[in-house]
C-alpha positions in Angstrom: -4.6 -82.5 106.4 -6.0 -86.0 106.4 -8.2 -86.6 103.3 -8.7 -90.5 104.6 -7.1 -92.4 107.6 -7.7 -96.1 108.6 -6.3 -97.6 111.9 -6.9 -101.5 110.2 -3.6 -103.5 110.5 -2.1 -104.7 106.8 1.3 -104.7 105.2 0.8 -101.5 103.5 2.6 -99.8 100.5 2.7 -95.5 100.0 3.0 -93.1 97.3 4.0 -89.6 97.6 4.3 -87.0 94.8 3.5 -83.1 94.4 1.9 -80.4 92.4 2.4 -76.6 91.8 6.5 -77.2 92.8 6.8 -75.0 89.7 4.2 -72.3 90.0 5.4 -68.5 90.6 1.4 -68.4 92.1 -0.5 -70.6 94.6 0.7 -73.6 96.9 2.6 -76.2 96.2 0.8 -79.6 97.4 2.1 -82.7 98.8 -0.1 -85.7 98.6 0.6 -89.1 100.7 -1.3 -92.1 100.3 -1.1 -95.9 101.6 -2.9 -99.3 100.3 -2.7 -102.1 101.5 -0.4 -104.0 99.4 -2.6 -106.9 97.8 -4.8 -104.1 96.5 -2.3 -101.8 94.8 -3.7 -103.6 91.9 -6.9 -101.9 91.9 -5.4 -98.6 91.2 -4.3 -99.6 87.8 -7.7 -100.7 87.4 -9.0 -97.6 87.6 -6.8 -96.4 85.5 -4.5 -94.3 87.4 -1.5 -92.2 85.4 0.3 -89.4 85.6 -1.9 -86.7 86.4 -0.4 -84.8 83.6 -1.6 -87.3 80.9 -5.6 -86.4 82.0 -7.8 -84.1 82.2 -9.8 -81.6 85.1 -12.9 -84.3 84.9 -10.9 -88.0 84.5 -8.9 -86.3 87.7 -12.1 -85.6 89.5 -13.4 -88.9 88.8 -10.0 -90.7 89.7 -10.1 -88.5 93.2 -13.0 -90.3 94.3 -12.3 -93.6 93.4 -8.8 -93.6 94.7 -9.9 -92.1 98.1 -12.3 -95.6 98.1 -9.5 -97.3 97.5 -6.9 -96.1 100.1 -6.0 -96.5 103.5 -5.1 -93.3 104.4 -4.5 -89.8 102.2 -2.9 -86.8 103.9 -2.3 -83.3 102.0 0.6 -80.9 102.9 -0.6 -77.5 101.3 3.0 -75.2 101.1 2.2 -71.6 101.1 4.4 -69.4 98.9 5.8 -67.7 102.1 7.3 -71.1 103.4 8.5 -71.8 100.2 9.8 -68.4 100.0 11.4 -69.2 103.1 12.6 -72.2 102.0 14.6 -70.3 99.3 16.5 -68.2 101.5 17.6 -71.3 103.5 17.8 -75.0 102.6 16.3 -75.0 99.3 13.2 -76.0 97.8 14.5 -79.8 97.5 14.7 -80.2 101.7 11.3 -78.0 102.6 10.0 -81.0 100.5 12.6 -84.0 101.7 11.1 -83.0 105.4 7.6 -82.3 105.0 7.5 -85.9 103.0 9.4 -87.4 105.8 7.1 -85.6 108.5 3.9 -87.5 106.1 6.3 -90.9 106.3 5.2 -90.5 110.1 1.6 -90.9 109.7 1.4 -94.6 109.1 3.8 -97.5 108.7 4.4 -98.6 105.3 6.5 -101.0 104.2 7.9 -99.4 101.1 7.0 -95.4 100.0 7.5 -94.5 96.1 8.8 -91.2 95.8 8.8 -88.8 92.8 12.0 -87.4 93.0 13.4 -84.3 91.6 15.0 -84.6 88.0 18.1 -82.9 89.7 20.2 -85.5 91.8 17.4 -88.0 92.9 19.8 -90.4 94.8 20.5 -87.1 96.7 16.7 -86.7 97.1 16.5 -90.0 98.9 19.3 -90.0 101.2 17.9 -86.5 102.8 14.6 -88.4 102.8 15.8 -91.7 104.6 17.9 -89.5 106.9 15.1 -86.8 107.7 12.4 -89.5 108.2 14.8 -91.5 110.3 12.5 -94.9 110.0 13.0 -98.3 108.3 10.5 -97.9 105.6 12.3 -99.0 102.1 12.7 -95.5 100.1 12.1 -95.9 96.2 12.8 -92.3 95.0 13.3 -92.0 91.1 12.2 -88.6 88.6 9.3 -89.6 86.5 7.9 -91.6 89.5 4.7 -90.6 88.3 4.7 -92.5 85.0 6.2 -96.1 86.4 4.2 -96.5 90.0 0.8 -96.8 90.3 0.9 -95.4 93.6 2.7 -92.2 92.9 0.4 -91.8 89.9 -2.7 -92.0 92.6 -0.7 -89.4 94.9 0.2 -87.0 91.6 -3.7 -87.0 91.0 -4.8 -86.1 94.7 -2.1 -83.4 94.7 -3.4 -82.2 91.5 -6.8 -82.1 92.2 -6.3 -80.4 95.4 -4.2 -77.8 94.1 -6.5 -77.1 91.5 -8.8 -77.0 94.0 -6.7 -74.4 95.7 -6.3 -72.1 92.8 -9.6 -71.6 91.8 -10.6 -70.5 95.2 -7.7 -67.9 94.7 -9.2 -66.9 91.2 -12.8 -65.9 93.0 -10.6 -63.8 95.5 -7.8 -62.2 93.4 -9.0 -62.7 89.7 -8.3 -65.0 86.7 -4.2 -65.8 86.4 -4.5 -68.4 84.4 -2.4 -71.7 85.6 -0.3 -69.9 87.9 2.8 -71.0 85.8 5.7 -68.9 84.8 5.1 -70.3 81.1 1.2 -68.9 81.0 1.4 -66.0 79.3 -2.1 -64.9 81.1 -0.3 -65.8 84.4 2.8 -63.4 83.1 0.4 -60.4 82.4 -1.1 -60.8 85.4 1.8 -60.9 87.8 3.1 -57.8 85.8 -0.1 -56.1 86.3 0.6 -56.5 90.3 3.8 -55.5 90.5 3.3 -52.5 88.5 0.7 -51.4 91.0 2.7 -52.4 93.8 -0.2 -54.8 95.0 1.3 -58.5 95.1 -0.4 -60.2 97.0 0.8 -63.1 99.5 -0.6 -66.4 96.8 2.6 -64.8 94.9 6.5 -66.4 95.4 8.5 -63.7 95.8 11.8 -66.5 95.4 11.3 -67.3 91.9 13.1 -65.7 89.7 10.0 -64.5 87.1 8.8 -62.7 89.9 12.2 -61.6 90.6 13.4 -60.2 86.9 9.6 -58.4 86.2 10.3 -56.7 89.9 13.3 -55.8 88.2 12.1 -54.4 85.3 9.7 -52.2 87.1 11.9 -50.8 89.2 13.9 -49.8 86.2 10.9 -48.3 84.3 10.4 -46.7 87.4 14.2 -44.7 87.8 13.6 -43.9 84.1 10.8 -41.8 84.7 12.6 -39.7 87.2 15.6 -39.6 85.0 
């Protein structure tokens, strides 16, 4: 999905970071976005960071200033069943490695800032370098987020976007809180489902809190015929 795209020629720098790769509930969301490289100082301006570090309406705010400010902004939205997928295969680590190279394709940077996973992030890179199979110079380090400006602006799309995302699955399915395996209203609620055998597909069916409370249930359930 393209948020922004501009055809304008400049020497160009990217960003790409995620949000929800976490979650047990909802998408995970890949943001990609370019600036021409004389204005990547006008992001700090603005006062980009970690999207972590603010809150709902300082993202909100940031959203629309940093989509001013770009070149171009495309959004991958990952649907649990892909990234259930995903889990059965390759791993979570090269569903993203490939959709960020297939993003890599949409305009010609000269250098892309990655936020890598903590786990083997020189790893990271190579499948990214390899999968995108272009020139671009690959920076790919954890924590990303907190040292580039760029990847800070990508962290806050994504963010906003998923965020986005959730609450339009809250009006359908009901309030679950963050979606997180560490909510406890997210916990009770996924419990809730699997007890009434009703899980719905915004659920991932991979990760293993979904996994152990199915568990459990089944076990409650042999009990009472025992």
């Amino acid at each position: 999905m393209a948020i922004k795209h501009s055809s304008k020629k400049s020497i160009l720098k990217a960003g790409i970071d995620e949000a929800g790769r976490g979650a047990v509930i909802g998408p995970l969301v890949i943001a990609y976005i370019t600036i021409p490289s004389d204005k990547e100082h006008e992001l700090l301006d603005l006062g980009v960071k970690d999207s972590k570090l603010l809150t709902p309406v300082e993202r909100e705010r940031l959203f629309d200033q940093i989509c001013s400010k770009a070149s171009s902004i495309f959004v991958r939205k990952v649907q649990p069943a892909e990234i259930d997928r995903a889990l059965s295969g390759k791993g979570l680590n090269h569903l993203e490695a490939r959709i960020m190279a297939e993003l890599l394709e949409k305009t010609s940077a000269s250098v892309v800032y990655v936020d890598a996973p903590q786990s083997k992030p020189r790893s990271f890179e190579t499948l990214l370098r390899f999968l995108s199979g272009s020139r671009v110079e690959i920076i790919a380090e954890p924590f990303a987020d907190k040292k580039y400006p760029l990847v800070s602006a990508a962290s806050i799309i994504a963010k906003v976007i998923r965020d986005r995302e959730v609450g339009k699955l809250r009006d359908v399915y009901g309030d679950f809180g963050s979606g997180y395996p560490s909510d406890e209203k997210t916990r009770k609620f996924l419990a809730n489902l699997i007890s009434a055998d009703e899980v719905p597909p915004i659920v991932r069916r991979s990760w293993q809190t979904y996994l152990k409370m199915n568990e459990m249930n089944k076990s409650r359930t042999l009990e009472d015929f025992t």
